[in-house]
TIVEXTI-186481 format. One record per residue (C-alpha): residue in three letters; chain; x, y, z. Coordinates in Angstrom, 3 decimals. Layout:
> r,c,xx,yy,zz
> ALA,A,X,Y,Z
...
This chain:
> r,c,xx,yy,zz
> UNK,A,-179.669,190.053,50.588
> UNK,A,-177.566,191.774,47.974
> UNK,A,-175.116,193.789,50.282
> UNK,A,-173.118,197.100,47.562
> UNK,A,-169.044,196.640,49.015
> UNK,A,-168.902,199.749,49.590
> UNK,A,-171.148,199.318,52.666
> UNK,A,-169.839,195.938,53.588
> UNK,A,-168.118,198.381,56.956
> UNK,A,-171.165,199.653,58.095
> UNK,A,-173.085,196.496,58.149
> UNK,A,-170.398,194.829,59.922
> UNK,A,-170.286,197.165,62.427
> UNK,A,-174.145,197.153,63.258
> UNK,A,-174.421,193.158,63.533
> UNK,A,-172.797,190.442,61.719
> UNK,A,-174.810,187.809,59.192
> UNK,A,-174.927,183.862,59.747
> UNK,A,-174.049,183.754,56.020
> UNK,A,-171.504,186.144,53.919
> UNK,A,-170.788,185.006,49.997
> UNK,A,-168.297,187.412,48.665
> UNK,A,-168.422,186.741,44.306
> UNK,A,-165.821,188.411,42.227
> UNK,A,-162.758,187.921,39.997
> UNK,A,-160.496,190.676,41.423
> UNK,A,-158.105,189.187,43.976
> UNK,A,-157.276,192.431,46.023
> UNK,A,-160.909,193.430,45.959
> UNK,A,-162.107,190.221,46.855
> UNK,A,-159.530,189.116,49.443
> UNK,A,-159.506,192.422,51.026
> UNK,A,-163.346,191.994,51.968
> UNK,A,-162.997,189.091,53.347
> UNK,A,-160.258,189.867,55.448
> UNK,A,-162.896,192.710,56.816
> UNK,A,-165.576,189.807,57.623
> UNK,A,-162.557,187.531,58.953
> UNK,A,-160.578,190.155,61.031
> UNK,A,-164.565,191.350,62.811
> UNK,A,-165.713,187.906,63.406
> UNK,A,-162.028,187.322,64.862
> UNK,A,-163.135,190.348,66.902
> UNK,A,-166.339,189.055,68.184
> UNK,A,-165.042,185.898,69.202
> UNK,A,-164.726,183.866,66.412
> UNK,A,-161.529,181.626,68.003
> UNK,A,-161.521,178.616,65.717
> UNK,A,-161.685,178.375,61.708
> UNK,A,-162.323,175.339,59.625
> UNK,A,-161.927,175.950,55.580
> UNK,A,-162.968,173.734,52.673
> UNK,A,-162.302,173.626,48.921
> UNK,A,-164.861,172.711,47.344
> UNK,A,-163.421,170.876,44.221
> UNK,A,-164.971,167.833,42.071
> UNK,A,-164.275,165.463,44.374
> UNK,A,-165.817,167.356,47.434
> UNK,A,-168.087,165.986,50.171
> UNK,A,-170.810,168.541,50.665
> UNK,A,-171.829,166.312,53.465
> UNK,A,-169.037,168.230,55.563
> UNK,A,-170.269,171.564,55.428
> UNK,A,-173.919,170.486,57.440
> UNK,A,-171.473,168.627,59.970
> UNK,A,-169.065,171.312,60.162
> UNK,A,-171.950,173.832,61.150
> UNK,A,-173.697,170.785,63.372
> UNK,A,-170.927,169.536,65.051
> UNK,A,-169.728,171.928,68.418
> UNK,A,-166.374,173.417,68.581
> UNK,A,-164.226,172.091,71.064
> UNK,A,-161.660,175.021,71.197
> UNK,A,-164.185,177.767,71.178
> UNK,A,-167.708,178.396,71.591
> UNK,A,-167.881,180.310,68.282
> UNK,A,-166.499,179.208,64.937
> UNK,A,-165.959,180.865,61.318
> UNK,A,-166.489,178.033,58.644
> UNK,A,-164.948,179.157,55.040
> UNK,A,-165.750,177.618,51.877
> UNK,A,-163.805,178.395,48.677
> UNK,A,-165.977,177.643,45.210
> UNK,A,-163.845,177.591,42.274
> UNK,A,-166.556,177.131,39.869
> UNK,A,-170.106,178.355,39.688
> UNK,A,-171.514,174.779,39.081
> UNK,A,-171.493,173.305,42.435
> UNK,A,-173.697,170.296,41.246
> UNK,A,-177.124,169.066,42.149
> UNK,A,-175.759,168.595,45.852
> UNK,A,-173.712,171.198,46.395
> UNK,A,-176.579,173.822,45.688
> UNK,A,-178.993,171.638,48.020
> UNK,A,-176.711,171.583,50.715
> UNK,A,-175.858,175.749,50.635
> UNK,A,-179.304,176.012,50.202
> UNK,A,-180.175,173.994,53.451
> UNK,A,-177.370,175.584,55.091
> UNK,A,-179.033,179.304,54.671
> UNK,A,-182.136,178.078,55.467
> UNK,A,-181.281,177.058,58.851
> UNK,A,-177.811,178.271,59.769
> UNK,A,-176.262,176.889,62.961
> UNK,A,-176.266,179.009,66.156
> UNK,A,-172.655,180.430,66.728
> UNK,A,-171.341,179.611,63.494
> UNK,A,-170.263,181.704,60.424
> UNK,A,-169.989,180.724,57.227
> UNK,A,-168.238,182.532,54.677
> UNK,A,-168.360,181.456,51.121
> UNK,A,-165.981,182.594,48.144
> UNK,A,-167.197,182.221,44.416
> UNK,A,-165.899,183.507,41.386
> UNK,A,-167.334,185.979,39.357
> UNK,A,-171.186,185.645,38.485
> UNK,A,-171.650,185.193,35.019
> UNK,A,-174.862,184.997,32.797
> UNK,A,-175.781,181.869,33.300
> UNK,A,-175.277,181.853,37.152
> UNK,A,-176.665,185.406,37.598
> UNK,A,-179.956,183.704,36.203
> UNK,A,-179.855,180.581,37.984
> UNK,A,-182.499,179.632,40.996
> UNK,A,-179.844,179.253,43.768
> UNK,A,-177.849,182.055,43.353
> UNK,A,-180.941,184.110,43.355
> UNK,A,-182.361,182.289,46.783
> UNK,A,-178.815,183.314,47.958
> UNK,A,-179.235,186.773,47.291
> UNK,A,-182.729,187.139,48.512
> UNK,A,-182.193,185.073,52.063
> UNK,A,-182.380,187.358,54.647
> UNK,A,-180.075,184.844,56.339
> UNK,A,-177.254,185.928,53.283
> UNK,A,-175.306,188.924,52.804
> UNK,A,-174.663,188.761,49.099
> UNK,A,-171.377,190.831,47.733
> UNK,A,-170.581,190.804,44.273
> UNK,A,-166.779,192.534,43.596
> UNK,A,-167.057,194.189,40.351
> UNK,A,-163.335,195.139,38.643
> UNK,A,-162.414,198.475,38.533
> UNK,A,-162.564,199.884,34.652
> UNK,A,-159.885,201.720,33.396
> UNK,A,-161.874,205.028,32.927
> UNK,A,-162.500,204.362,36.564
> UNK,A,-158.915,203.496,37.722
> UNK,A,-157.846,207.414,38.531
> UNK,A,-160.861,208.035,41.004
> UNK,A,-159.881,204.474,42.778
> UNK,A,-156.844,205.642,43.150
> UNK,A,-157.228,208.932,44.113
> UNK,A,-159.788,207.336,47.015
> UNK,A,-157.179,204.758,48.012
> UNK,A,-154.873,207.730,48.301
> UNK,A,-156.607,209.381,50.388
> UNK,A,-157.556,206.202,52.838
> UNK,A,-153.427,206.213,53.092
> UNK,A,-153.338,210.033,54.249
> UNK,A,-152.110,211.092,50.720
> UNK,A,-152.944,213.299,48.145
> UNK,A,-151.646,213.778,44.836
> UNK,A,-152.309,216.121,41.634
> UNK,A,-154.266,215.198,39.013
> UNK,A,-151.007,214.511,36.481
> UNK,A,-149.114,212.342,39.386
> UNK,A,-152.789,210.574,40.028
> UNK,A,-152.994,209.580,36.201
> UNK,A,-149.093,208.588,35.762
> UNK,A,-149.867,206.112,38.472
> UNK,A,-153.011,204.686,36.325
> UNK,A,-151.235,204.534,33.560
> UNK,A,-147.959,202.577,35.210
> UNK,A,-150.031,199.562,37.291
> UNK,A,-152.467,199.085,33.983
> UNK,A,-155.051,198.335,35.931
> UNK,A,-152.927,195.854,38.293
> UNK,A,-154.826,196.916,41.611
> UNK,A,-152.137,195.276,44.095
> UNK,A,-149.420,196.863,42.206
> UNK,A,-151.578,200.181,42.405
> UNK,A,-151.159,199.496,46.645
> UNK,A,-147.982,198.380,46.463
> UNK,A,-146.886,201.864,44.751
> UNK,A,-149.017,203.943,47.314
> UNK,A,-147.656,202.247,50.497
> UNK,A,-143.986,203.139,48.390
> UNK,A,-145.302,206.801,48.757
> UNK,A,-146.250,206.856,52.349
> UNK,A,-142.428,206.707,52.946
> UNK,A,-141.288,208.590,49.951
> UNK,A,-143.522,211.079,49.430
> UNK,A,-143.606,213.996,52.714
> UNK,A,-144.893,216.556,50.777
> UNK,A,-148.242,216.932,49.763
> UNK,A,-149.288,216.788,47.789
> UNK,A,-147.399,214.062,45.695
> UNK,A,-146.358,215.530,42.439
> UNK,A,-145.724,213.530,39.234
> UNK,A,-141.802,213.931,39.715
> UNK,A,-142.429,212.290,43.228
> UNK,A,-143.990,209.609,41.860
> UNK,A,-141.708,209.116,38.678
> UNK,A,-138.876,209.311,41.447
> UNK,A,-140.974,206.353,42.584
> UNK,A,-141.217,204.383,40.062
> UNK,A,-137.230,204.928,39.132
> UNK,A,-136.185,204.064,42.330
> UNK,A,-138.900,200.505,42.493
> UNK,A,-135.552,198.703,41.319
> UNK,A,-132.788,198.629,39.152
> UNK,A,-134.605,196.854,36.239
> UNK,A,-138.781,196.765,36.008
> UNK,A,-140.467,194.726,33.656
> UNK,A,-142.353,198.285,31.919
> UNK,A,-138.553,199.469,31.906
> UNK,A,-137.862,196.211,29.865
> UNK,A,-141.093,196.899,27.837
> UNK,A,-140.000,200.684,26.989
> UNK,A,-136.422,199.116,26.066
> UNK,A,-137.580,196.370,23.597
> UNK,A,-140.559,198.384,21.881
> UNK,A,-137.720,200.849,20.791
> UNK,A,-135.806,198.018,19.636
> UNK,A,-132.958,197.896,21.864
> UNK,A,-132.450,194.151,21.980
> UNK,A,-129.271,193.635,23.448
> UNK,A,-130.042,196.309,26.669
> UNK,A,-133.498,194.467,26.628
> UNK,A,-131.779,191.214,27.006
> UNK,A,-129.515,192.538,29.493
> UNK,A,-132.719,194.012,31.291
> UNK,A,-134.564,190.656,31.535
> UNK,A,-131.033,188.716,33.429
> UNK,A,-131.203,191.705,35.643
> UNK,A,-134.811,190.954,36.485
> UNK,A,-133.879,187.071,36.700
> UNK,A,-130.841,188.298,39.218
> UNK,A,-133.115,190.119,41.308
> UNK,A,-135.637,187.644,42.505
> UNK,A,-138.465,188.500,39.596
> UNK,A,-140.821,185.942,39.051
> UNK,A,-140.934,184.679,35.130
> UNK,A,-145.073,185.092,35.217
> UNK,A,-144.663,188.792,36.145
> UNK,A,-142.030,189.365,33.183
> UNK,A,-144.489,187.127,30.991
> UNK,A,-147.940,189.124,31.977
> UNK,A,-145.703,191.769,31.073
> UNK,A,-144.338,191.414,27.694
> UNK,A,-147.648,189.280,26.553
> UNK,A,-149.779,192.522,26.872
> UNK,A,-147.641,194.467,24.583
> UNK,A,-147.956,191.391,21.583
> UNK,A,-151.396,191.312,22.440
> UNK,A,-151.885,194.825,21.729
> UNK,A,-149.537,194.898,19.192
> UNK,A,-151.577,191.838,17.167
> UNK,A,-154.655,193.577,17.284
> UNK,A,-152.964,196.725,15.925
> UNK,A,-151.864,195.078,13.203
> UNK,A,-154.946,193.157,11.990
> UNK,A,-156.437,196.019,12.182
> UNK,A,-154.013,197.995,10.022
> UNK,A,-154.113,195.062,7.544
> UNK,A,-157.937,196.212,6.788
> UNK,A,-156.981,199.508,5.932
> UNK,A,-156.910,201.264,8.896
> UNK,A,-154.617,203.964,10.419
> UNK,A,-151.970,202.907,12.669
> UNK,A,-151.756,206.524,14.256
> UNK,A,-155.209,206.526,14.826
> UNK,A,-155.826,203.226,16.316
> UNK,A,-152.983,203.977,18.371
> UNK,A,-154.628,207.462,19.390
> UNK,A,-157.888,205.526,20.581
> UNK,A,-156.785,202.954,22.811
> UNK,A,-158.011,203.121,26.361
> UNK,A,-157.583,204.348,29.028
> UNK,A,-155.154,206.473,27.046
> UNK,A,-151.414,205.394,26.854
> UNK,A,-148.602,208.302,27.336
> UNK,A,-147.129,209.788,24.266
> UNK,A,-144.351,208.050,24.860
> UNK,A,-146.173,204.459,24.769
> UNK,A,-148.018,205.604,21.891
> UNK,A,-144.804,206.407,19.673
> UNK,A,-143.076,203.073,20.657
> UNK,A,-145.643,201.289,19.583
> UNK,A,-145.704,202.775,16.189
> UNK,A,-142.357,202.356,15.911
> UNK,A,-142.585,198.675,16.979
> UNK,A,-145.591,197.031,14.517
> UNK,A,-144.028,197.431,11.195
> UNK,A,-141.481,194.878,12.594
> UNK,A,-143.882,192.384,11.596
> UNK,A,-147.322,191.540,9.846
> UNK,A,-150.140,189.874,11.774
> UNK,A,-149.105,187.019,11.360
> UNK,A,-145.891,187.363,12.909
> UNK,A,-147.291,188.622,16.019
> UNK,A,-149.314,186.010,16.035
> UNK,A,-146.443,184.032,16.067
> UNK,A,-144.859,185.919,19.061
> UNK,A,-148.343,185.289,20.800
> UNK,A,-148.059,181.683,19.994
> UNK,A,-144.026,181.504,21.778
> UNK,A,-146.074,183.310,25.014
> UNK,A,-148.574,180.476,25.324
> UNK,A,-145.739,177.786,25.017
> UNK,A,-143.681,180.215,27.840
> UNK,A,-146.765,180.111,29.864
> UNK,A,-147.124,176.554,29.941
> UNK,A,-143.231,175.892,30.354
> UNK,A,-144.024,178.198,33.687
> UNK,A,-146.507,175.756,35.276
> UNK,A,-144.474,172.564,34.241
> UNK,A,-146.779,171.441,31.358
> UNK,A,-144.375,171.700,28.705
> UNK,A,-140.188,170.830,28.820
> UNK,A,-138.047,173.686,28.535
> UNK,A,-136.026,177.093,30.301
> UNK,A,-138.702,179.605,30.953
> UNK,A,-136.425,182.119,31.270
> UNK,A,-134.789,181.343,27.740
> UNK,A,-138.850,181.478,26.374
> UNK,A,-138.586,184.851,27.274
> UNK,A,-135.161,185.570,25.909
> UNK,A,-137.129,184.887,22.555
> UNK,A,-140.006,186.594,23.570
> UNK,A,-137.506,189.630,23.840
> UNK,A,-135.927,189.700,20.691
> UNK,A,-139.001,189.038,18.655
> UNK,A,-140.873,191.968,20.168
> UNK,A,-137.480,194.179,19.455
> UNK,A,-137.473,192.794,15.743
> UNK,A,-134.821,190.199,16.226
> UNK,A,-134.155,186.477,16.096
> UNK,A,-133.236,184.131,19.447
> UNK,A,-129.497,183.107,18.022
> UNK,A,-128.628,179.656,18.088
């Protein structure tokens, strides 16, 4: 059965299903609800937990003697398997599907899968799946921007906080749509913030005070073309423990942006306005650093710059030779109109 998240609580406190499949591409959102389903079936007496990835090479004859086989540690057990693609094959959709049809007694299985799309929201098993009465079905949908403020505002609230409508939207518009960064910054406020409730200078207070360099700091400093404080920015970052993927994520969003802008502007349209429209709605600010950064060079230059990110990227995970932190140097000056020197 097709169970809404939002009442994924209540049905776990009236009984608990032999089958959960929790579907989604939002990793707070997702790992958060099936915390819930581990933490009650830990409750219940759920002592013992056996997980499987379920990759190419994966026996699906384990899961049947997983749930056949009894527990020698505990009478109950939680059985966990991770999907990390929606085309399980020919016998790893039999064997889920002869799993829900006859789940063992004192056994739950959970089962993670990415996010549905068209072709598996259509297909035959995921449909049997969501139609089992044996199956509580969740599908995690992200939060959209335009939605981002109320989500906030709720998890707010679920901390004890509250917070105008100015501080609430400042938030939004510093985690761009990062959810775990969006928690991070409230738990922040449940120790900084004893007045309620939180007004934007609390939470720009906050955000100063996160650390002595932040990657949107380092953003801010290279869209207004201050390369050498930018490059002095990034070290700082690299001094203080940050992780070169963050800074990446980071400064890739702004060429990204900044591409578009200019293809755009190349067919005639008008940088202010494009600017003006994007959503949810950057600060002022934002808006007049980025028209002061995209006349530093055509579309294909940013291109380009996009290009140097992919190489960075794969320098990161070890595919490619090379200092990832020197990638990013580059990055740096090319988004603040400048050349890496050699």
């Amino acid at each position: 059965m097709k169970l809404q998240p939002s009442r994924l609580e209540q049905q776990l406190r009236e009984s608990l299903a032999p089958v959960y499949v929790v579907s989604g591409d939002e990793p707070l959102l997702t790992g958060e609800a099936c915390d819930h389903i581990r933490q009650t079936a830990r409750q219940q007496g759920f002592e013992e937990r056996q997980v499987f990835t379920a990759d190419n090479g994966f026996d699906w004859s384990q899961l049947l003697e997983a749930g056949a086989s009894l527990s020698l540690f505990a009478s109950q057990r939680l059985i966990e398997l991770r999907l990390n693609s929606l085309r399980p094959g020919e016998r790893g959709i039999q064997a889920l599907l002869d799993y829900q049809a006859r789940p063992p007694a004192g056994n739950l299985l959970l089962v993670s899968l990415p996010r549905l799309d068209g072709p598996a929201r259509r297909a035959k098993w995921i449909k049997t799946l969501q139609d089992s009465p044996q199956v509580q079905f969740i599908q995690i949908w992200p939060v959209e921007p335009a939605q981002l403020p109320r989500w906030i505002g709720q998890r707010l609230a679920r901390a004890g906080l509250q917070a105008t409508p100015d501080a609430i939207e400042l938030l939004a518009g510093r985690v761009e749509g990062n959810l775990l960064a969006a928690v991070q910054e409230i738990e922040k406020l449940k120790l900084l913030a004893p007045e309620q409730p939180v007004s934007l200078n609390t939470i720009q207070a906050s955000v100063a005070e996160s650390a002595r360099y932040d990657v949107f700091g380092l953003v801010s400093c290279l869209l207004a073309g201050q390369a050498s404080h930018g490059l002095q920015m990034l070290y700082g970052l690299r001094a203080e423990g940050s992780e070169p993927p963050v800074v990446l994520w980071a400064l890739a969003r702004e060429l990204r942006q900044l591409a578009t802008l200019s293809l755009q502007q190349a067919r005639g349209n008008s940088a202010t306005q494009l600017i003006a429209q994007i959503r949810p709605p950057l600060p002022e600010k934002h808006q007049q650093l980025l028209a002061r950064a995209l006349p530093r060079h055509d579309s294909a230059g940013w291109n380009r710059l996009l290009l140097q990110a992919q190489q960075v990227d794969a320098c990161i995970k070890g595919q490619s030779p090379g200092d990832a932190w020197t990638g990013l140097a580059g990055l740096c000056l090319g988004l603040a109109g400048q050349s890496l020197p050699f």
